[in-house]
C-alpha positions as CSV (number, residue, x, y, z in Angstrom):
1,X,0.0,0.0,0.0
2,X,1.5,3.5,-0.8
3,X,2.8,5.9,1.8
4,X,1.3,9.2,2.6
5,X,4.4,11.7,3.4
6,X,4.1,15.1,4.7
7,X,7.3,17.0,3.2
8,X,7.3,20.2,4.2
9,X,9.8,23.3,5.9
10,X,8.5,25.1,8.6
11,X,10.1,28.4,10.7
12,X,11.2,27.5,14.3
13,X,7.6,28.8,15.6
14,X,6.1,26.4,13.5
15,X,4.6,28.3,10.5
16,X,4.4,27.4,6.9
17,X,4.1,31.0,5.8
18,X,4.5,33.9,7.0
19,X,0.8,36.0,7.6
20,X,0.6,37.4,4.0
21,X,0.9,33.7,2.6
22,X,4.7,34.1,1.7
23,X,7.5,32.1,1.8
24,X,10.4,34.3,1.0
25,X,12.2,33.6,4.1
26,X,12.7,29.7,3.1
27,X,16.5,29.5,3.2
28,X,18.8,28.4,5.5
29,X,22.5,30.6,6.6
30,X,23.5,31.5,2.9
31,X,26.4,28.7,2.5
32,X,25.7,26.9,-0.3
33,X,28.6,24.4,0.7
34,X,26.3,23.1,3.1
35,X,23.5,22.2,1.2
36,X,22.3,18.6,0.6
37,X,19.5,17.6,-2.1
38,X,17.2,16.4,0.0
39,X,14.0,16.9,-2.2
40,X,15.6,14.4,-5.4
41,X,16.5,12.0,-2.5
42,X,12.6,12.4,-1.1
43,X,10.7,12.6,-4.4
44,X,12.6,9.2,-5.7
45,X,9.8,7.3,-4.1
46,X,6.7,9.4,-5.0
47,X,4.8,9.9,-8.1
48,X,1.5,11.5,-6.6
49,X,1.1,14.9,-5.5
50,X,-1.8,16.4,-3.0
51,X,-2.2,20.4,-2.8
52,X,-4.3,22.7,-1.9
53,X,-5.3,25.7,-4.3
54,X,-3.3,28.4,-2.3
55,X,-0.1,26.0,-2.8
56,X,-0.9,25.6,-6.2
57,X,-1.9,28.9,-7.1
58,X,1.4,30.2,-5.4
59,X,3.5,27.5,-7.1
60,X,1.9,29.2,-10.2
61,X,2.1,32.6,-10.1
62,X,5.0,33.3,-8.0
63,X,7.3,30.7,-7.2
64,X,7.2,28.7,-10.9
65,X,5.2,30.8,-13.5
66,X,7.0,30.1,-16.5
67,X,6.6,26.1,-16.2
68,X,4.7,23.3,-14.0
69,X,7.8,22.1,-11.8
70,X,6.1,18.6,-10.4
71,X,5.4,17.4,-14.0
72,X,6.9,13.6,-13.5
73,X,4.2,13.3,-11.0
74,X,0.7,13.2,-10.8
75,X,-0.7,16.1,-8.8
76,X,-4.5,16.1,-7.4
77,X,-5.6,19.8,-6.6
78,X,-8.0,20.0,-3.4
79,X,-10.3,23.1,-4.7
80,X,-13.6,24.2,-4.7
81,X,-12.5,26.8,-7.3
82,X,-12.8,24.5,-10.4
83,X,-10.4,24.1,-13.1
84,X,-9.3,22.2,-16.2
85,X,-7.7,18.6,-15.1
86,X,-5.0,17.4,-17.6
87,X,-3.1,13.9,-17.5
88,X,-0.9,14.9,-14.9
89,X,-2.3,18.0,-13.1
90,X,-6.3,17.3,-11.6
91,X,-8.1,19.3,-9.8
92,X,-10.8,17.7,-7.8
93,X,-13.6,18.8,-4.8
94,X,-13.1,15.3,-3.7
95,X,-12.9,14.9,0.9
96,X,-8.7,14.9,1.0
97,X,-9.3,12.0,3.3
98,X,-11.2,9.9,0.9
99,X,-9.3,10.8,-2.0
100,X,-5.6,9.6,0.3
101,X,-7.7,6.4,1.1
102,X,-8.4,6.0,-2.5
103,X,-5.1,6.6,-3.4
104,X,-3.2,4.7,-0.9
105,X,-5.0,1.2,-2.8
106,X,-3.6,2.3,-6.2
107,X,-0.6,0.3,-7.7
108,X,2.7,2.9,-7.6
109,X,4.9,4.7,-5.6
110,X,3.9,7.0,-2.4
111,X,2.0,10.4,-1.6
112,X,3.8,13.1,-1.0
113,X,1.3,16.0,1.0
114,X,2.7,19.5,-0.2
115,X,1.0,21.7,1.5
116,X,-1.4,24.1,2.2
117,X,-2.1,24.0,6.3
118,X,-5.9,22.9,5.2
119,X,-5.3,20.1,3.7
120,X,-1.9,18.8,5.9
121,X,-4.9,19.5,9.1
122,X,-7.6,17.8,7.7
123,X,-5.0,14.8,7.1
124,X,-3.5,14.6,10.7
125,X,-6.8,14.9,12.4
126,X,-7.5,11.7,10.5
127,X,-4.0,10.3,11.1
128,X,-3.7,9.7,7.9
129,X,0.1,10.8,7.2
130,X,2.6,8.0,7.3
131,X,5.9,10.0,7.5
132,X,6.3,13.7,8.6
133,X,9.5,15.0,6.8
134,X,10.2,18.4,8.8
135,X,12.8,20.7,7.7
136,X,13.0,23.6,10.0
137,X,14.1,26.6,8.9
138,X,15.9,29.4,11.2
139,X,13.5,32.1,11.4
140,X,10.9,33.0,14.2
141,X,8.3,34.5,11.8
142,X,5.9,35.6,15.5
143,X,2.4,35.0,13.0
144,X,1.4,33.4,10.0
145,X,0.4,30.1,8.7
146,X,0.8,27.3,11.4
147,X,1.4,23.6,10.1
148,X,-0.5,22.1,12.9
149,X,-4.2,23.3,14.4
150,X,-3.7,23.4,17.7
151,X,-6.6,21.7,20.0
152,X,-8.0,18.8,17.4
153,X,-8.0,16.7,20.5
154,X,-5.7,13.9,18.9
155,X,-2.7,12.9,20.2
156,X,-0.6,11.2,17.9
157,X,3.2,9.1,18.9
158,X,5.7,9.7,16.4
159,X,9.2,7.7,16.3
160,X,12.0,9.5,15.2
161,X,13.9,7.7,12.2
162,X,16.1,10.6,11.4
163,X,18.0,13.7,11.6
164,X,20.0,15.9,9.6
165,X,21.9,19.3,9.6
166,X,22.8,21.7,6.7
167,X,22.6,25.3,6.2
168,X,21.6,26.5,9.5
169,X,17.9,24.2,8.6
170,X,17.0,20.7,10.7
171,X,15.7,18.0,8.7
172,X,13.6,15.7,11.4
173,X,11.8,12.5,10.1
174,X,9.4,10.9,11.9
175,X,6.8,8.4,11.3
176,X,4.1,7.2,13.0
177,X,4.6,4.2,15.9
């Protein structure tokens, strides 16, 4: 059965974004010496993508406007909004948590969760995520975008598989026990 992996960076205070959406302060100390390719070492075992439309519509008008940057993978858009599916981009109304169960029995490689805080939420109050991949970022951002809602009432124990340093940023893996 496929994974479901959260992948995702995070400021020390735990936000995804600062309080105007952005994400400009993603970076670690500067020194590209340091840095490691996590993401090509992540994305070798995935070939589905989950979003919501703020991630997608800020992958596509800010961050990657000039070309679709997840195209050798399949990406499912969570929306209400609408929009025109294609063979590897769909956008769908479908519950998050049906479409993951859904997924999950589908023949392939696993599910990486990209964001936004919505959908990640809706996900762990269901305790649906397999693998929390962490990287978190040196900033204290004091507002924006948390990862995690505080008081769903769920508590759920994590093992920690891994840890790594680079650039000033923390990777920490968990998944669940």
């Amino acid at each position: 059965m496929k994974k479901v992996k959260l992948f995702i960076a995070m400021s020390l205070d735990g936000y995804i974004a600062d309080s105007c959406g952005g994400v400009d302060w993603l970076s670690g100390h500067g020194n590209d010496e340091e840095n490691l390719d996590v993401y090509s070492e992540f994305v070798k075992d995935i070939d589905t993508i989950l979003m919501g439309w703020n991630t997608y519509h800020q992958i596509t008008t800010e961050l990657s406007p000039d070309e679709w940057i997840y195209k050798d993978f399949t990406t499912y858009v969570i929306t209400h909004r609408g929009g025109i599916s294609s063979d590897i981009i769909r956008f769908t109304e479908q519950n998050p948590v049906d479409l993951v169960k859904q997924l999950r029995r589908e023949t392939g490689k696993d599910i990486w969760i990209c964001g936004g805080a919505n959908l990640i939420q809706q996900l762990v109050a269901e305790d649906m995520i397999d693998q929390y991949y962490i990287t978190v970022i040196p900033t204290i951002l004091g507002s924006g975008i948390r990862l995690f809602k505080t008081g769903n009432g769920r508590k759920i124990p994590l093992k920690l598989v891994k840890t790594q340093s680079y650039n000033g940023m923390t990777d920490l893996i968990y998944t669940r026990k």
